[in-house]
C-alpha positions in Angstrom: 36.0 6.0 14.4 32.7 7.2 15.7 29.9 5.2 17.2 26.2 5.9 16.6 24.5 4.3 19.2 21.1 2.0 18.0 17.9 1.8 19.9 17.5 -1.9 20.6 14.7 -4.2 19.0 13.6 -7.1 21.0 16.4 -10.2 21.4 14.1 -13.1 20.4 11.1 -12.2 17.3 8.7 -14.4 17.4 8.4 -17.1 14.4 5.3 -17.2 12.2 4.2 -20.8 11.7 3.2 -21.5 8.0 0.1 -24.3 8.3 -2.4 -25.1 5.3 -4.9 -22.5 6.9 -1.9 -20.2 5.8 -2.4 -19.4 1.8 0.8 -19.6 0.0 1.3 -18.1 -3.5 2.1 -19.4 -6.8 5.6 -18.0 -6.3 6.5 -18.9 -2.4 8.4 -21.6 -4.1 10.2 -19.0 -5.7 10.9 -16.5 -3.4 12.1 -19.1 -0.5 14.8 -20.8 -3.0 16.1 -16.9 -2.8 15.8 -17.0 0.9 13.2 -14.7 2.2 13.8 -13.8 5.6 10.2 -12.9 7.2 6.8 -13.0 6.3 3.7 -11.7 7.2 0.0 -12.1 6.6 -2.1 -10.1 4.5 -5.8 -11.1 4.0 -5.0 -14.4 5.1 -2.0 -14.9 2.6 1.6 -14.8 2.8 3.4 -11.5 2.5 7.3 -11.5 2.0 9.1 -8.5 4.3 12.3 -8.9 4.0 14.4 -10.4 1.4 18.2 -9.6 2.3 17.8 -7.1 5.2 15.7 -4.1 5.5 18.5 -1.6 4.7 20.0 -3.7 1.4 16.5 -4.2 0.2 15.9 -0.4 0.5 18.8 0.4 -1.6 18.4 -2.4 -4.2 14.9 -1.2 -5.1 15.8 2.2 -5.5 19.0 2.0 -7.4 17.6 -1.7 -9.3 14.7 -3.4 -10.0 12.4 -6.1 -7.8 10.2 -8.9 -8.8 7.3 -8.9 -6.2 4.9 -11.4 -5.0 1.7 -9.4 -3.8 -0.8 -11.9 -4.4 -2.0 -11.1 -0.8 -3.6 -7.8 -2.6 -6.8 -9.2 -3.6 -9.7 -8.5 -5.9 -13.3 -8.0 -4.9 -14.8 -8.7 -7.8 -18.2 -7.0 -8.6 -19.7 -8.2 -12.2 -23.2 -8.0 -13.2 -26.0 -5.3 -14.3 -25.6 -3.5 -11.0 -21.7 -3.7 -10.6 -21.2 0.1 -11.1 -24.4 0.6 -8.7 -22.5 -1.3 -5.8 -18.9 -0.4 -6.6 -20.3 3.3 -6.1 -22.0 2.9 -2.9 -19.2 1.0 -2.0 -16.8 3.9 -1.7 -16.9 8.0 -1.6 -15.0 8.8 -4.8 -17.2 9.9 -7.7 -16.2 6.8 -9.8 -18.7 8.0 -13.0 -15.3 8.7 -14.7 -13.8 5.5 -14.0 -13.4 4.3 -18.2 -12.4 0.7 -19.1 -8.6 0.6 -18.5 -8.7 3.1 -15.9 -7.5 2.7 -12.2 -8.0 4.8 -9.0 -7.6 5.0 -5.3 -11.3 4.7 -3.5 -11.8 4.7 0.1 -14.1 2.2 1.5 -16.2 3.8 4.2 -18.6 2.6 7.0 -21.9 4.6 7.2 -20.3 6.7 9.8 -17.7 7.8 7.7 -14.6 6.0 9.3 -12.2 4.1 6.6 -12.7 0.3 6.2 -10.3 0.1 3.6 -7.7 2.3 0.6 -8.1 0.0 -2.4 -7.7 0.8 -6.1 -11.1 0.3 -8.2 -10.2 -0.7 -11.6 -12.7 -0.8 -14.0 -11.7 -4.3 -15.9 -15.2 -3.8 -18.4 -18.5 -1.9 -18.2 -20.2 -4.5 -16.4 -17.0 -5.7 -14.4 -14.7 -3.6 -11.8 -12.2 -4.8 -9.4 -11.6 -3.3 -5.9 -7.5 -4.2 -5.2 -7.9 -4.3 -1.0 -5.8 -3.3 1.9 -5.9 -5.8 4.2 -9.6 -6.4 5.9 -12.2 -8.5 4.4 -14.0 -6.4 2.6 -15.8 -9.1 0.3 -18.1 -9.4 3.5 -18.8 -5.5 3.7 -20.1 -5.7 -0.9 -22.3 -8.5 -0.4 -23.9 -7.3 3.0 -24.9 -4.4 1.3 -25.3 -5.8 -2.4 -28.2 -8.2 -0.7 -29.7 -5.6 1.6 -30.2 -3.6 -1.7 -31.4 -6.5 -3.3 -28.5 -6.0 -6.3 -28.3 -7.9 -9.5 -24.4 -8.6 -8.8 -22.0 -11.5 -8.1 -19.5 -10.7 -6.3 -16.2 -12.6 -5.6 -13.0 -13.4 -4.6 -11.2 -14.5 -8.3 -7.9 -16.5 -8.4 -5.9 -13.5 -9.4 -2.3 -13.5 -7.6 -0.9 -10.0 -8.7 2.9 -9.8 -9.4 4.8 -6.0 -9.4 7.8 -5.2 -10.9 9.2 -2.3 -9.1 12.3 0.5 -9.3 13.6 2.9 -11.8 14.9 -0.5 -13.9 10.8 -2.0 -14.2 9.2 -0.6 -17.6 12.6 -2.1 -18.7 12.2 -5.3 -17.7 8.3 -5.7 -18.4 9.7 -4.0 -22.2 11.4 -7.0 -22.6 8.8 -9.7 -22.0 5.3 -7.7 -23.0 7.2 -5.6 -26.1 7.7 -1.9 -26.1 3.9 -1.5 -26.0 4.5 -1.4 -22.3 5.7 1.9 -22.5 3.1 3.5 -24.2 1.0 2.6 -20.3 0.1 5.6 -18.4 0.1 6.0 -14.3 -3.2 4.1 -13.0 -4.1 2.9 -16.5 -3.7 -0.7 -17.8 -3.5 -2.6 -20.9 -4.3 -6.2 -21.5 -0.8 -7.8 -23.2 0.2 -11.3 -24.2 2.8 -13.6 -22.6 2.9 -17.3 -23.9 -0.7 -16.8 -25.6 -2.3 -15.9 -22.5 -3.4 -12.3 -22.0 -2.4 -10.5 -18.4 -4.0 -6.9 -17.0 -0.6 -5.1 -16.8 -1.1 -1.6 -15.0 1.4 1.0 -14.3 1.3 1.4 -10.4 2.3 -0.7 -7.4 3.0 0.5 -3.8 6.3 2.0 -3.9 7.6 5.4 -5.2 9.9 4.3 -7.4 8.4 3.3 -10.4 7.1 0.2 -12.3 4.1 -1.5 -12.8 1.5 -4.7 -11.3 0.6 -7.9 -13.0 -2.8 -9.7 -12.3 -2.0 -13.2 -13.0 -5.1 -15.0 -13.6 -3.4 -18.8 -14.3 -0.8 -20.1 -11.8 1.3 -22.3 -14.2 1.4 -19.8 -16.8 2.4 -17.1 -14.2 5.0 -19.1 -12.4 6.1 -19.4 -16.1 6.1 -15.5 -16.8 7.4 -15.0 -13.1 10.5 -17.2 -14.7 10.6 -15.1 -18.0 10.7 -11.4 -15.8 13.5 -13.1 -13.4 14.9 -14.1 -16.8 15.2 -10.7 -18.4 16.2 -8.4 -15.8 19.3 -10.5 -14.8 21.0 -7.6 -16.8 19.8 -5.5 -14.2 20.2 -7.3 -11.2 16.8 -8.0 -10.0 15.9 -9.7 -7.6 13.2 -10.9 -5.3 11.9 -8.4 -3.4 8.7 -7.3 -1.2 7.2 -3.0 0.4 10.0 -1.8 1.9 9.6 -0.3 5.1 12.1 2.5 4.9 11.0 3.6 1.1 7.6 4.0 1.8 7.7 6.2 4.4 9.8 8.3 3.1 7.5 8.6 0.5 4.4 8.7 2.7 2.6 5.4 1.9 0.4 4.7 4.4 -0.5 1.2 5.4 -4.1 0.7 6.7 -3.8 -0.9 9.5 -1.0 1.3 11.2 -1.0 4.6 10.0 -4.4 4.7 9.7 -7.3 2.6 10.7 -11.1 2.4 11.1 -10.5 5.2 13.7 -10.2 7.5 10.6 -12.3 9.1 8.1 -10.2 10.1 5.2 -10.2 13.9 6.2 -7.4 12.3 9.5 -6.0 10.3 6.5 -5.0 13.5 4.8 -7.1 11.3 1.8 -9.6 14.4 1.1 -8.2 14.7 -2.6 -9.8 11.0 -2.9 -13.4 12.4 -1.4 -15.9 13.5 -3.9 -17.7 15.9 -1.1 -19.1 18.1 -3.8 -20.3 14.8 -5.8 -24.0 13.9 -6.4 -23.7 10.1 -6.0 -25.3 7.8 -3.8 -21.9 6.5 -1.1 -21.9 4.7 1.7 -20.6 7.5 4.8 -20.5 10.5 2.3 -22.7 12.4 4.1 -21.0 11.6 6.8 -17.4 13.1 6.0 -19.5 16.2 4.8 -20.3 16.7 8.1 -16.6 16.3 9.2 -15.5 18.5 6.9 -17.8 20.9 7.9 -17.1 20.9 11.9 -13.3 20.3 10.6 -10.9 18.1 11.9 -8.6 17.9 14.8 -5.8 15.6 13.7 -4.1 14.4 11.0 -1.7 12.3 9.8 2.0 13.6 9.0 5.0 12.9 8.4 8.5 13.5 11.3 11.7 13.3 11.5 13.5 11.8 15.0 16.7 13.0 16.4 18.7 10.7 18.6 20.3 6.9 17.6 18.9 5.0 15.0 15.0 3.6 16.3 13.5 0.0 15.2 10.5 -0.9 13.8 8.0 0.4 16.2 5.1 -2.4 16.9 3.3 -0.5 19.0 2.6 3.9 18.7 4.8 5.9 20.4 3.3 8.7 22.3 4.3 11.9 20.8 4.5 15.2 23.3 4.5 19.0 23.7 5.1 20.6 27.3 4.4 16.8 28.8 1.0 16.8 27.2 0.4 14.1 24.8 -0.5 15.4 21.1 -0.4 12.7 18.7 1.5 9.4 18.3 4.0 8.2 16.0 2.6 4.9 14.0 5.5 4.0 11.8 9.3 4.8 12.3 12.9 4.0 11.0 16.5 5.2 10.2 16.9 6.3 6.7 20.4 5.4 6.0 20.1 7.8 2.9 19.0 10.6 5.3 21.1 10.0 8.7 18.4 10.5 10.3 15.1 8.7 11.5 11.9 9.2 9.9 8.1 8.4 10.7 4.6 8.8 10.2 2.1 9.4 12.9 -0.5 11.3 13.9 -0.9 14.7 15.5 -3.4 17.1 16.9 -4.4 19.3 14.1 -2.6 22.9 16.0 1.1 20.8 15.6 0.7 19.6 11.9 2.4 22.6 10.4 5.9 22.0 9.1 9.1 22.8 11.4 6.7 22.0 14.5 9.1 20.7 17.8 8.0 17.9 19.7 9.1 15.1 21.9 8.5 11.2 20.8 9.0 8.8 23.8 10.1 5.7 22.4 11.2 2.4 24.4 14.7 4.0 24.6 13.7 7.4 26.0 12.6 10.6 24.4 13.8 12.1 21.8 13.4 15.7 20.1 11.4 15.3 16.4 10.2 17.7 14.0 7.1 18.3 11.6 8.4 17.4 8.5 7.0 17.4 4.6 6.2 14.0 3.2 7.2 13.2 0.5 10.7 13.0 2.5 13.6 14.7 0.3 14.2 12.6 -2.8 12.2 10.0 -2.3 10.4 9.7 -4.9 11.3 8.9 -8.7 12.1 11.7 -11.0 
């Protein structure tokens, strides 16, 4: 039998102690009758990361179907005569398309250009839109500049504790306790659909690549009550609690803000440029300043690598990535990919070592280890 030796993680994790100043969910109660195994916090709330164990998680939301509490992704809301005016400054995507019903992903810049934040604008009505944040308070940033302007807009944190129901099993599952209207939802639109009398924002989206969709719960008993009636109706399906995935999304390149990218960034690093309106004649907040990045160009950028050598952990810290004993980059996120053999990561690399089938060296707490530029998506990750 052979042995594949395993990069060790650190003996003794450190707990997280849950307090009052820690915000629960509707559905912790839920979720720890399962028997979550870790948390973590996300804008100040509760974030489940593991549910069985990295690796079974992984495979149960590809092959399955999850019920996810991501009430930790909150809503700015922006409402009033000057919502659109703010939501647009705001972020450097030309939202003027953005109809009722529509969602989209709009970087939050400082006025030098660097990323404060990846959420999804969704316009909720003409005079309402919701910006879905990464994790960074960003409710601070819309009202420092809604009263500099002196804008006629409220803006707000609402009691909104989003739900997702994720794999290849989800429409499904949301089929069976919204109706069949469900599947009539397009990618990044939503629909408003009835449960118990009570109308829920259901959009088709969430932060995995394997299909399924993101409930804004609005009312906590009603939505423990419809987080019952999903648990309910994918039995048939085996689902099950579950929470991101580490191993899934990078394979599918989701970057977290925070790791993989940070307020060191503009979204040119990010590889976010599809997501920049630089041609757009709008009035954003660090547009002018990307321009003048993309103009100069940049030199580094954010892909995606595969690691040779025994299986790595969960990297807490970069790992320094090398050419010829010269540092180039570092690696932000990394794990094995039981479905590739073979360890996969995200980093970041000087812009002359992004091309595809590049060599390099990553030192990692074990030693260092050959790697290769690789194309992200990762082979099959994502949902046909």
């Amino acid at each position: 039998m052979s042995y594949t030796p395993t990069v060790q993680a650190p003996k003794n994790s450190p707990q997280l102690a849950i307090t009052r100043r820690t915000r629960s969910t509707p559905f912790s109660s839920r979720i720890e009758e399962f028997g979550v195994e870790a948390y973590t916090i996300y804008n100040h709330m509760l974030l489940p990361t593991r549910i069985r164990g990295v690796e079974e998680d992984y495979f149960h939301l590809r092959n399955n179907v999850q019920l996810w509490d991501v009430s930790c992704q909150r809503q700015v809301e922006l409402v009033g005569p000057d919502a659109a005016r703010l939501a647009q400054l705001m972020t450097v995507r030309d939202l003027r398309k953005l109809e009722i019903g529509k969602c989209a992903l709009a970087p939050v810049c400082d006025q030098d250009g660097f990323l404060l934040n990846d959420p999804v604008a969704i316009r909720v009505a003409e005079d309402r839109i919701w910006f879905s944040i990464s994790d960074l308070d960003i409710l601070l940033w819309a009202q420092g500049i809604a009263l500099g302007m002196k804008l006629d807009v409220k803006i707000f944190e609402p009691d909104i504790w989003p739900l997702a129901v994720q794999g290849p099993k989800a429409e499904d599952v949301v089929v069976a306790v919204f109706g069949e209207a469900v599947r009539k939802t397009k990618f990044f639109r939503f629909d408003n659909l009835e449960f118990m009398g009570h109308k829920f924002l259901v959009a088709r989206s969430g932060w995995s690549a394997q299909g399924g969709f993101e409930i804004y719960v609005d009312d906590a008993v009603i939505g423990v009550q419809l987080y019952d009636a999903l648990a309910k109706a994918g039995k048939q399906f085996d689902i099950g609690p579950g929470c991101p995935n580490l191993i899934e999304r990078i394979e599918a390149g989701l970057m977290t803000y925070g790791s993989d990218i940070t307020r060191a960034d503009t979204p040119l690093e990010a590889a976010m440029e599809q997501y920049v309106s630089l041609d757009a004649d709008i009035d954003a907040i660090g547009l002018d300043a990307i321009r003048a990045v993309a103009k100069r160009g940049i030199d580094r950028r954010v892909c995606g690598l595969t690691i040779d050598g025994p299986k790595v952990p969960a990297n807490r810290n970069p790992w320094p990535v090398k050419v010829g004993g010269k540092q180039i980059g570092s690696v932000t996120s990394a794990v094995w990919s039981p479905r590739l053999e073979t360890n996969v990561a995200l980093g970041q690399l000087a812009i002359g070592y992004t091309p595809v089938g590049t060599k390099v060296l990553v030192q990692t707490p074990a030693g260092e280890f050959s790697a290769q530029v690789s194309p992200v998506p990762f082979d099959g990750a994502t949902k046909k």
